[in-house]
C-alpha positions as CSV (number, residue, x, y, z in Angstrom):
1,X,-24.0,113.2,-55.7
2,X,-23.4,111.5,-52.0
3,X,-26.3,109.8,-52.4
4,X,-25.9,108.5,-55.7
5,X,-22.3,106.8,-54.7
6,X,-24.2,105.2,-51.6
7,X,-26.8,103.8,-53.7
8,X,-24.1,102.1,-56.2
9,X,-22.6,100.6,-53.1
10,X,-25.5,99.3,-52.0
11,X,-26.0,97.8,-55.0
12,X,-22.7,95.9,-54.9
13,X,-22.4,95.0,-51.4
14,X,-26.5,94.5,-51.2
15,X,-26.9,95.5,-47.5
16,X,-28.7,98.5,-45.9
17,X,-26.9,97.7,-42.7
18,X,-23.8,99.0,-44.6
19,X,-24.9,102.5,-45.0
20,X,-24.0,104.0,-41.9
21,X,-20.4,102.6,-42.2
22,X,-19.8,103.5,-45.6
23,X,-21.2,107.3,-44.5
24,X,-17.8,107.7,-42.2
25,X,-15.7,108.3,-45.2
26,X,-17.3,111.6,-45.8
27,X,-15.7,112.6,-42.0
28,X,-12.0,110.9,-42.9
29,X,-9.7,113.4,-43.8
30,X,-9.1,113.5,-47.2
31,X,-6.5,111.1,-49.1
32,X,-3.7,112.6,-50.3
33,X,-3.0,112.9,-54.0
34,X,0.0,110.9,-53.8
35,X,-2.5,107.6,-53.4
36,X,-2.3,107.9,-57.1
37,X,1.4,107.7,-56.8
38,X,1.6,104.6,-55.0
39,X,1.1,100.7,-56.1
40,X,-1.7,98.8,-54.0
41,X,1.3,96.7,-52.9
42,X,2.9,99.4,-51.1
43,X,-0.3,101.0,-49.6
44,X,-0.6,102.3,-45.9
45,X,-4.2,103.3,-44.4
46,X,-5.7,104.3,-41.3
47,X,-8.4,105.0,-39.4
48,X,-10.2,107.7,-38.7
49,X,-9.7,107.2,-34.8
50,X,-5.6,106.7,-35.2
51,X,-5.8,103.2,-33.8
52,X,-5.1,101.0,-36.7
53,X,-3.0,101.1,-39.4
54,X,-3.2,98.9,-42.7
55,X,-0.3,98.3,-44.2
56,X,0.2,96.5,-47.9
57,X,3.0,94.5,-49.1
58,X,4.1,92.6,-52.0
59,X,3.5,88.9,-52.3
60,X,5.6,89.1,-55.4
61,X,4.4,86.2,-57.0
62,X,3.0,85.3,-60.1
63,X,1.5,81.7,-59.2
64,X,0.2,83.3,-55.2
65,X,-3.7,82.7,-54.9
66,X,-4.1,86.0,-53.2
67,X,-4.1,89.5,-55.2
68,X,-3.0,91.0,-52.1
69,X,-1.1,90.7,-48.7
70,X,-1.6,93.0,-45.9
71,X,-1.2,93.4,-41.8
72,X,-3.2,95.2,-39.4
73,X,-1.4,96.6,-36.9
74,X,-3.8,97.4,-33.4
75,X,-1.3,100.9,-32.8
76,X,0.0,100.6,-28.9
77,X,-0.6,97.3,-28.8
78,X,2.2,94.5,-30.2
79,X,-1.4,93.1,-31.8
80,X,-0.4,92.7,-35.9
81,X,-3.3,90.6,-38.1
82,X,-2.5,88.9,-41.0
83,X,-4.5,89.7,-44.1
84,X,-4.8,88.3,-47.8
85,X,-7.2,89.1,-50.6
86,X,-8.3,87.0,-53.2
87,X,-10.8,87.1,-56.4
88,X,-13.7,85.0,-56.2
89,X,-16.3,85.0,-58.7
90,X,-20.1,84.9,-59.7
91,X,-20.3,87.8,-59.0
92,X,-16.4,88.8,-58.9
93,X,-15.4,89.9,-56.0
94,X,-12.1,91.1,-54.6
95,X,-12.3,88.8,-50.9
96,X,-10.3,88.9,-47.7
97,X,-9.8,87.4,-44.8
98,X,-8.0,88.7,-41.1
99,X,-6.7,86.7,-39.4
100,X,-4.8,86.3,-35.8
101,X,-2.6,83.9,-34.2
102,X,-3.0,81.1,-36.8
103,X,-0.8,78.0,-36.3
104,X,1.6,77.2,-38.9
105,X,2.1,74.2,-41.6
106,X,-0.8,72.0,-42.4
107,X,-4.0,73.1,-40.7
108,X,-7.3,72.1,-41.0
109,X,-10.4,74.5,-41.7
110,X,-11.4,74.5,-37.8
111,X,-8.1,75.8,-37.6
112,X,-8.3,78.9,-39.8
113,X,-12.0,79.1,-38.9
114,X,-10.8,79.8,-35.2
115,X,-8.3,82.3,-35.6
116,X,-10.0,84.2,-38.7
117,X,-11.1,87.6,-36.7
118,X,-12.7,89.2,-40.2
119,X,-13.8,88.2,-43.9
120,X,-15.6,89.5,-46.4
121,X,-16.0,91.9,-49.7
122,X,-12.6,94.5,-49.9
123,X,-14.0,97.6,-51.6
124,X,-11.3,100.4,-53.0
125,X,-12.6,103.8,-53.5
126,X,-10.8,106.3,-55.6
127,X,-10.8,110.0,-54.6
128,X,-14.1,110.8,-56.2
129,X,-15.6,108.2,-54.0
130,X,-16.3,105.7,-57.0
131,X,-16.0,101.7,-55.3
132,X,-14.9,98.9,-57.0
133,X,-13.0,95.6,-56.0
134,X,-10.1,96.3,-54.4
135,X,-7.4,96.2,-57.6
136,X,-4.3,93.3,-57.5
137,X,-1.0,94.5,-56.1
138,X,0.5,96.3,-59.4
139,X,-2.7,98.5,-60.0
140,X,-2.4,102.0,-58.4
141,X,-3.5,102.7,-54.5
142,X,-6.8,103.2,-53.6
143,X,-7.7,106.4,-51.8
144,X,-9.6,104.9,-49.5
145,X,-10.1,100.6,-48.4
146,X,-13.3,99.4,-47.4
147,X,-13.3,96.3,-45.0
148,X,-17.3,95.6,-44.3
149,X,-18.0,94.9,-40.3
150,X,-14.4,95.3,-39.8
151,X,-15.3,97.1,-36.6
152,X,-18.4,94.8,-35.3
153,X,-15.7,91.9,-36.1
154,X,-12.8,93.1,-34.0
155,X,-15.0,93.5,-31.1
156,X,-16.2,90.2,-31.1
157,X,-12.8,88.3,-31.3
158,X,-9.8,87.1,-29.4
159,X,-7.8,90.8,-30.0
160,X,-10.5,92.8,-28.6
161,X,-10.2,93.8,-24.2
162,X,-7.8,95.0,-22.0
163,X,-4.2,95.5,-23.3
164,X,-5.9,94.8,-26.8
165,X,-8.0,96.4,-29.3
166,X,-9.9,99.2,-27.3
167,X,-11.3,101.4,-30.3
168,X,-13.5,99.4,-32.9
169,X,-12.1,100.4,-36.3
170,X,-14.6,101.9,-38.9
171,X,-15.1,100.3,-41.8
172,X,-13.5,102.8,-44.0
173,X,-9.8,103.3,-43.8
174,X,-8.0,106.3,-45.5
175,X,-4.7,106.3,-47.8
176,X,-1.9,107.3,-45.6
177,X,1.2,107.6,-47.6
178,X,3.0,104.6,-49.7
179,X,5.1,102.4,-48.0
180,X,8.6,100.3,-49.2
């Protein structure tokens, strides 16, 4: 059965290199029913190591670009990355993008190119371990968030060294409980 999930998500994210992060959520603890309680928009995860947590909240707009808002918050660190997630399409694709620092007002792409620490595909799996884009805001939590090189990513940017990042998160982040 494990194996048949892992092929699907190969299928959709197209990588072999993503195989031994997507294997990790077998060792998270299990999500907790209440996911299924809980709007996307309200949504807390972690990781398996208890040095991140993911945190959802509403954007509360009908005309936003993004589907979702989020912060990352590096735990015993004042570190807090600033995440959105937007559709694309051919193929649709639920898309995010970390980032850290940024300046404010107009900015240019160099500008968001230098302080984006992470982008790419944001999978949700349900507690059966079925993936599909991550839903908008309204639709009901995910068990489980899938950020693809999260970990590779945060190692290689500006939030990662001493006083910083010290863990490298997985890719796969677990449902914690639902937020405000």
């Amino acid at each position: 059965m494990f194996i048949g999930r892992v092929d699907a998500v190969l299928s959709l994210v197209g990588s072999t290199g993503f195989l031994a992060s997507l294997a990790v959520f077998t060792a998270l603890p299990a999500a907790s029913a209440s996911a299924a309680d809980c709007k996307q928009a309200n949504a807390v995860y972690s990781d398996r190591d208890g040095a991140y947590e993911l945190r959802f909240t509403p954007i509360n707009s009908e005309s936003a670009a993004a589907s979702n808002q989020f912060k990352l918050k590096i735990l015993k660190t004042s570190i807090v990355l600033d995440g959105y997630v937007m559709a694309s399409e051919d193929p649709e694709r639920a898309v995010g993008i970390l980032m850290f620092d940024c300046p404010g007002g107009d900015v240019t792409g160099d500008d968001l190119n230098a302080c984006t620490v992470w982008q790419g595909a944001v999978y949700g799996m349900d507690a059966k371990g079925e993936v599909d884009n991550l839903q908008p805001e309204a639709a009901t939590a995910a068990a489980r968030i899938v950020l693809p090189g999260l970990g590779p990513a945060i190692r290689s940017s500006s939030v990662w060294g001493i006083g910083k990042a010290q863990v490298a998160p997985w890719d796969v982040l677990a449902f914690k409980e639902c937020g405000k």
